[in-house]
DRENDO-1510 file (C-alpha; in Angstrom, 1 decimal, always signed):
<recs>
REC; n; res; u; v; w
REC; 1; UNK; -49.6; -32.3; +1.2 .
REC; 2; UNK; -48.6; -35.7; +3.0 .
REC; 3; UNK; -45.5; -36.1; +5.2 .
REC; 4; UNK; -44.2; -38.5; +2.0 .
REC; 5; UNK; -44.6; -35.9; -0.5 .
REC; 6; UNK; -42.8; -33.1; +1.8 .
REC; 7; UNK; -39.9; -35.8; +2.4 .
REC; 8; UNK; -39.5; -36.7; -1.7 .
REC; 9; UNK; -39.7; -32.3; -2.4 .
REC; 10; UNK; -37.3; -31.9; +0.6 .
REC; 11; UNK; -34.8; -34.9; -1.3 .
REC; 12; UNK; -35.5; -33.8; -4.4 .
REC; 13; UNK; -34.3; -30.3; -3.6 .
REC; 14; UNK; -30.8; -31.4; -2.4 .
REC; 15; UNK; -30.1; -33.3; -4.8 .
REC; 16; UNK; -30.8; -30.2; -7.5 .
REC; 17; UNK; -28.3; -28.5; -5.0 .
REC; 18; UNK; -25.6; -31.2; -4.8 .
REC; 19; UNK; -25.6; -31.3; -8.8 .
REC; 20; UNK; -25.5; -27.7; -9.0 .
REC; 21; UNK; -22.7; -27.9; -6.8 .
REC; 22; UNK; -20.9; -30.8; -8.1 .
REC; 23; UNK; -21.2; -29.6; -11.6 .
REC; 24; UNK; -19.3; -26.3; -10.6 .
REC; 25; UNK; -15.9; -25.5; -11.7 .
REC; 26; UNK; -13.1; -24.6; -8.8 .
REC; 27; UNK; -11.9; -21.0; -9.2 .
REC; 28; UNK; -8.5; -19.5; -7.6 .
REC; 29; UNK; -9.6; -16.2; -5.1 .
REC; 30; UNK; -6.0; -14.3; -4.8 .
REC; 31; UNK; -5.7; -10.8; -3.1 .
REC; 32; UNK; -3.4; -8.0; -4.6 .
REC; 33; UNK; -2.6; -4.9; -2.6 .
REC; 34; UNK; -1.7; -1.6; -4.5 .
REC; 35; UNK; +0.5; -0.5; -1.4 .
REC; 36; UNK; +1.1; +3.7; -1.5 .
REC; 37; UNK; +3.6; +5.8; +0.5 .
REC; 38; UNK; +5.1; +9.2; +0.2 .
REC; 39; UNK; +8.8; +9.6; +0.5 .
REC; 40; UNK; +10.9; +12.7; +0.1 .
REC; 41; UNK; +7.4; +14.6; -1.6 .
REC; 42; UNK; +7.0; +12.1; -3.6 .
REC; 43; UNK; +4.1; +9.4; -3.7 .
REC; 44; UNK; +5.6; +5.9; -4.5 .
REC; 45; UNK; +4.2; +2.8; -4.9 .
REC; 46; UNK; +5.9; -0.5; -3.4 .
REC; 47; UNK; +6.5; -3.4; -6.2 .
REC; 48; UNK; +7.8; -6.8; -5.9 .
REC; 49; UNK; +10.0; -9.0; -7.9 .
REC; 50; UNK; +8.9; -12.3; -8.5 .
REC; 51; UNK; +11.2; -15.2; -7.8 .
REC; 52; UNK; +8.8; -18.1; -8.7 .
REC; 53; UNK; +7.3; -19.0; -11.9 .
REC; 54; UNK; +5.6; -18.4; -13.4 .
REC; 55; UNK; +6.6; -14.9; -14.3 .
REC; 56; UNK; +9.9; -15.1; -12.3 .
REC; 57; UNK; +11.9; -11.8; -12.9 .
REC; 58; UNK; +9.0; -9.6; -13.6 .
REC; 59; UNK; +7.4; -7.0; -11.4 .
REC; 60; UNK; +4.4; -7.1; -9.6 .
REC; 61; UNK; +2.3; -5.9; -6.9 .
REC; 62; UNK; +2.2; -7.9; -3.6 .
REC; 63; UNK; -0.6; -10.9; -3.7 .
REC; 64; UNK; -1.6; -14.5; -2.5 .
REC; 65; UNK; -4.5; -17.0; -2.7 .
REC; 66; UNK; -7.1; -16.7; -0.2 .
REC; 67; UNK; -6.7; -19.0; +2.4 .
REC; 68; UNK; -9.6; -21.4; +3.5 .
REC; 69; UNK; -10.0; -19.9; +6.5 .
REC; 70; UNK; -9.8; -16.1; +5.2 .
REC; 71; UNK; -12.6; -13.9; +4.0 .
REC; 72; UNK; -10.8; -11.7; +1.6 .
REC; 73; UNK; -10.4; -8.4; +3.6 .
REC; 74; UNK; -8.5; -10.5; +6.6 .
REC; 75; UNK; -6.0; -12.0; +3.5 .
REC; 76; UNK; -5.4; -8.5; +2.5 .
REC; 77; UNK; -4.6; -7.7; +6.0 .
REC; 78; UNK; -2.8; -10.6; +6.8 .
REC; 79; UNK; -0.4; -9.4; +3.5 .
REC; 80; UNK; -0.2; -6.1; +4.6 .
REC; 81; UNK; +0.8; -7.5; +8.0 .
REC; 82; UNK; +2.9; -10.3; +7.4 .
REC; 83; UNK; +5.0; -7.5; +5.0 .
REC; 84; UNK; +5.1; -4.7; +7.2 .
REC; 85; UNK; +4.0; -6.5; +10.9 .
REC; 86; UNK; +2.0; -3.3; +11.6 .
REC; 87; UNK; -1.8; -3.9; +12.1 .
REC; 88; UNK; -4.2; -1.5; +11.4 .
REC; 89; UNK; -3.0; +0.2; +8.7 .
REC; 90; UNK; -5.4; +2.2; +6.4 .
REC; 91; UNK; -6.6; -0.5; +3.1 .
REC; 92; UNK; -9.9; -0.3; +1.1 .
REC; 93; UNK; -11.1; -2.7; -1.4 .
REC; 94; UNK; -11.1; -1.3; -4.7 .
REC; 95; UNK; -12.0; -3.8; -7.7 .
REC; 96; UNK; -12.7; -7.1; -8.4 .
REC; 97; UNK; -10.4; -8.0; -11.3 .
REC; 98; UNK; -11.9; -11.6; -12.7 .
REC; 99; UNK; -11.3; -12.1; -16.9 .
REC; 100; UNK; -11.2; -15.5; -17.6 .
REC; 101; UNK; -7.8; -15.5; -19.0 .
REC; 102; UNK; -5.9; -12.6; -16.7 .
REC; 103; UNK; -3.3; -15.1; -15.2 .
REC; 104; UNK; -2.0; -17.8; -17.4 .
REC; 105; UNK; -1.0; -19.8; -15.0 .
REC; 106; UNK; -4.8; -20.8; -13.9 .
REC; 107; UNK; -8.3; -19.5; -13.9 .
REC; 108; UNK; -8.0; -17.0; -11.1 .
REC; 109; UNK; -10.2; -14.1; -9.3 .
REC; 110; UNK; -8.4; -11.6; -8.2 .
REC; 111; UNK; -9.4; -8.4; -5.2 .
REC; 112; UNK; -7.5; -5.8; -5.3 .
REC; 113; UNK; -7.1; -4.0; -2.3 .
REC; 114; UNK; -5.0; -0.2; -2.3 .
REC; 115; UNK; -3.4; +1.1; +1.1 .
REC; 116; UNK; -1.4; +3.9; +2.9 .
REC; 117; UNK; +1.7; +3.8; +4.7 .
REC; 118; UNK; +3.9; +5.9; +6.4 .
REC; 119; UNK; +7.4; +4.9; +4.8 .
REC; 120; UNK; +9.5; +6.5; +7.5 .
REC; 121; UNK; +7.9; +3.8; +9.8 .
REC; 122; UNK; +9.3; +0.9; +7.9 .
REC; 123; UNK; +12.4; +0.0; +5.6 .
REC; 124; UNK; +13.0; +1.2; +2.7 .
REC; 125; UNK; +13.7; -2.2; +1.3 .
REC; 126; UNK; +11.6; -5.2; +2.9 .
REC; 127; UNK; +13.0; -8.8; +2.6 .
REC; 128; UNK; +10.1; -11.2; +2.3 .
REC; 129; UNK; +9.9; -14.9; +0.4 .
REC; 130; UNK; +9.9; -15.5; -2.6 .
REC; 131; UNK; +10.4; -11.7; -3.6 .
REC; 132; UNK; +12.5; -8.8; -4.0 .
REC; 133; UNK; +10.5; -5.2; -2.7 .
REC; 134; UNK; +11.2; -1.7; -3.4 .
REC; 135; UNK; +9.5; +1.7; -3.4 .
REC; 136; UNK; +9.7; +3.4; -6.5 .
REC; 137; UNK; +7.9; +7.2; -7.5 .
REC; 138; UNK; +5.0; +6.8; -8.9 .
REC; 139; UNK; +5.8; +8.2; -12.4 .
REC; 140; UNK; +8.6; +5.3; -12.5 .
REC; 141; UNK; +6.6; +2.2; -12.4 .
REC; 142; UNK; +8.0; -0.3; -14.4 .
REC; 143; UNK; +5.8; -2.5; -16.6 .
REC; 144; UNK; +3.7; -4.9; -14.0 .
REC; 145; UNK; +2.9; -8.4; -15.0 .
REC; 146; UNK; -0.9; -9.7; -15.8 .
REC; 147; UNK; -3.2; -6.1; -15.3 .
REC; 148; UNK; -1.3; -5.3; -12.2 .
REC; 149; UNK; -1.0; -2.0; -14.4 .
REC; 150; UNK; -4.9; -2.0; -14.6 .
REC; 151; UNK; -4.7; -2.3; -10.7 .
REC; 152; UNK; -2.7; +0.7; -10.3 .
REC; 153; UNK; -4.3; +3.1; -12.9 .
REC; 154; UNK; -7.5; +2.2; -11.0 .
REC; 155; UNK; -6.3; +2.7; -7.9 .
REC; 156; UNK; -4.4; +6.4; -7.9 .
REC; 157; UNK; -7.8; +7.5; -9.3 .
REC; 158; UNK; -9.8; +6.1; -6.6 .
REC; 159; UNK; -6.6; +7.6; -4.1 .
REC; 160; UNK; -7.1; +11.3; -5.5 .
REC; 161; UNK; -10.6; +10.7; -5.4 .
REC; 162; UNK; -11.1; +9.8; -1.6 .
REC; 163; UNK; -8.6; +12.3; -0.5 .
REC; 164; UNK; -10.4; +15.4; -2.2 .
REC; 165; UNK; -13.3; +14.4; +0.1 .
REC; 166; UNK; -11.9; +12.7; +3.4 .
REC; 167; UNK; -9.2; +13.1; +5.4 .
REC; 168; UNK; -6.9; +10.1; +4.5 .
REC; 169; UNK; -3.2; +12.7; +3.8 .
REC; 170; UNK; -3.3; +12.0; +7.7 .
REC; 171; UNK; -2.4; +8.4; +7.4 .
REC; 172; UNK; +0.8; +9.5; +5.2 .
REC; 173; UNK; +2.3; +11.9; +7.9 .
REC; 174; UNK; +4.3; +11.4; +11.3 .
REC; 175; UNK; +2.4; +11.4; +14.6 .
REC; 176; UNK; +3.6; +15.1; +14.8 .
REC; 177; UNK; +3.9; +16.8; +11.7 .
REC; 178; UNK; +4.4; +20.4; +10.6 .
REC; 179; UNK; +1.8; +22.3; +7.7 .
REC; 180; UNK; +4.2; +21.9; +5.6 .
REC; 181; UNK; +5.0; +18.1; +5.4 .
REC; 182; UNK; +1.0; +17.8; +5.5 .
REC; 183; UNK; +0.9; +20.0; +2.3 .
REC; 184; UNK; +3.7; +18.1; +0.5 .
REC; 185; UNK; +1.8; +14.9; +0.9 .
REC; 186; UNK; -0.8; +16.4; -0.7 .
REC; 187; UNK; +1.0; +18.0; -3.2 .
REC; 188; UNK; +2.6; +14.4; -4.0 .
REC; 189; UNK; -1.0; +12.6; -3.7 .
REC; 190; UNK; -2.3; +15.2; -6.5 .
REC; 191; UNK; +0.8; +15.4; -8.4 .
REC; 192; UNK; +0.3; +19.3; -9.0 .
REC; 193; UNK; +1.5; +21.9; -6.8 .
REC; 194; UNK; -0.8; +23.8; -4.1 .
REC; 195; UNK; -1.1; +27.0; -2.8 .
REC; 196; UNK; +0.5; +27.3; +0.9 .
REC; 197; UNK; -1.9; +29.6; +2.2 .
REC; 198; UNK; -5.2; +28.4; +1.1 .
REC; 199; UNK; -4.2; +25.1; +2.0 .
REC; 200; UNK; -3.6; +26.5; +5.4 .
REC; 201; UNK; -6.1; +28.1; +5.6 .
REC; 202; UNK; -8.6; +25.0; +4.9 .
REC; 203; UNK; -6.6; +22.3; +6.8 .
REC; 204; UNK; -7.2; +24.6; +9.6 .
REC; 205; UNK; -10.7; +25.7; +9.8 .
REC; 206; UNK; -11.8; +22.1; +9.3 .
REC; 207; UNK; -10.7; +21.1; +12.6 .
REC; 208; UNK; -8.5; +18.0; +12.1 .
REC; 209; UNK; -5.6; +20.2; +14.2 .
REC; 210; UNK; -4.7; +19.8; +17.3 .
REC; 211; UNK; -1.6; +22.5; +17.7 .
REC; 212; UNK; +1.6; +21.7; +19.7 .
REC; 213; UNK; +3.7; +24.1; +22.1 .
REC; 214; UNK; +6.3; +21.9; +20.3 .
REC; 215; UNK; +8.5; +23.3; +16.6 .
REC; 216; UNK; +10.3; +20.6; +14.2 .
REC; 217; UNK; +13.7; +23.5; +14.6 .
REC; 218; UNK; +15.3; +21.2; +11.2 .
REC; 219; UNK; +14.2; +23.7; +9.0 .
REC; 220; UNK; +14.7; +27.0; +10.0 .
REC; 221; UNK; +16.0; +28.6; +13.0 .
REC; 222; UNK; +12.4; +29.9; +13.6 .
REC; 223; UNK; +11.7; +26.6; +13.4 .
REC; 224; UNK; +7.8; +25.2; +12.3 .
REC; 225; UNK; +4.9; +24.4; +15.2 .
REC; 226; UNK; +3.8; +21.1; +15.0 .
REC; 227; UNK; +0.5; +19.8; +15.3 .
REC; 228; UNK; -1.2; +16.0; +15.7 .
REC; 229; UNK; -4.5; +15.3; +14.1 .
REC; 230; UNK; -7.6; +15.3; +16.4 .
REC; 231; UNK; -9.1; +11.4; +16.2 .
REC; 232; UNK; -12.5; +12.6; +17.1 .
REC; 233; UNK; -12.6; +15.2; +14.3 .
REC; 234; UNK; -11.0; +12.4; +12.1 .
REC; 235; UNK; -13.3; +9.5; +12.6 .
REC; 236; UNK; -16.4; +12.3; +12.1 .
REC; 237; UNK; -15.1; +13.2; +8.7 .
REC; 238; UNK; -14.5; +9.9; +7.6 .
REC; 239; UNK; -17.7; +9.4; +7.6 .
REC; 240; UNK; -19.6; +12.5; +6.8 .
REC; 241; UNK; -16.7; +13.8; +4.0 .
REC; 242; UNK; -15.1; +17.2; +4.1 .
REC; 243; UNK; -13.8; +19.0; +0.9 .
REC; 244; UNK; -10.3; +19.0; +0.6 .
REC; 245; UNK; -10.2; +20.4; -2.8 .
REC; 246; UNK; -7.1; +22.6; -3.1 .
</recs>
């Protein structure tokens, strides 16, 4: 094939791609994080009130556009972040939510993102634009605008799901934490109560402890030994799963 014909294939094909380009329709991308915490054994979920239109009054989960600059994993960060300035706090994707008419206000794409955090670390009110934040248990969610609902269904199973097989209850405790308060996290997670000493019994042979000559003394005059997760054991079962089925 001549030089020519190479140089009329090679325009030919951009402009195919500029018009398949051009002839696109723009599309909103928005993140919305489904943000979990357990407070006094309780697993609670943090919702917003919206100030803006449209739907100002009504609950919601935490969101924004993607930025230009953003893959969509750094804007669920930056959220997380900008809410609670912590870094590094435990998120995974979890659904892409993308019917044409979810959000009346334009044709958006949203990517929902569900998270942990330790809610003694961090108010129990948070003051950010635009909104109004509080925790509230889980079996009290009010009615959430668009299919924030959807969201949340979605993500408890995915929650319960992850934590039967990995060791995420870790990211709900203190640095130092007693069996018990390690139980009652996962008592909340599962909603369903759980036998103390088969619970013990597994959280311990699984090597996740590390034990402390340390006691919490707040409950009992015999007070509780505390123990800190060991990171190595962690990060190992992250990966490879461990069965946490109570």
């Amino acid at each position: 094939m001549s030089s020519s014909n190479n140089t009329m294939t090679n325009e030919n094909l951009k402009e195919t791609i500029l018009a398949t380009y051009s002839n696109g329709q723009p599309i909103l991308m928005a993140v919305d994080c489904i943000i979990f915490g357990v407070e006094n054994n309780q697993l609670k979920l943090l919702i917003f009130k919206r100030e803006v239109e449209p739907l100002a009054g009504h609950w919601s989960l935490l969101g924004r556009f993607v930025r230009p600059d953003e893959s969509v994993d750094t804007a669920a960060e930056n959220v997380l972040h900008e809410l609670t300035g912590i870094r590094d706090i435990y998120m995974e994707q979890l659904h892409c939510f993308g019917d044409s008419n979810r959000d009346s206000g334009g044709r958006v794409v949203s990517v929902a993102y569900w998270s942990l955090i330790k809610v003694d670390q961090n108010q129990d009110e948070f003051s950010i634009d635009h909104h109004e934040a509080k925790w509230v248990p889980f079996d009290q969610v009010p009615e959430l605008i668009l299919d924030h609902g959807d969201m949340v269904t979605m993500a408890i199973e995915n929650l319960r799901e992850r934590a039967r097989f990995h060791p995420i209850g870790f990211e709900l405790v203190p640095k130092q934490f007693t069996l018990l308060q390690l139980l009652k996290v996962y008592e909340a997670i599962f909603s369903h109560p759980i036998d103390d000493r088969n619970f013990r019994k597994k959280i311990l042979k699984s090597g996740l402890l590390t034990k402390l000559e340390k006691k919490d003394m707040s409950t009992s005059k015999k007070g509780s030994f505390l123990y800190e997760f060991n990171e190595e054991t962690y990060q190992k079962l992250l990966k490879e799963g461990y069965n946490f089925e109570f």
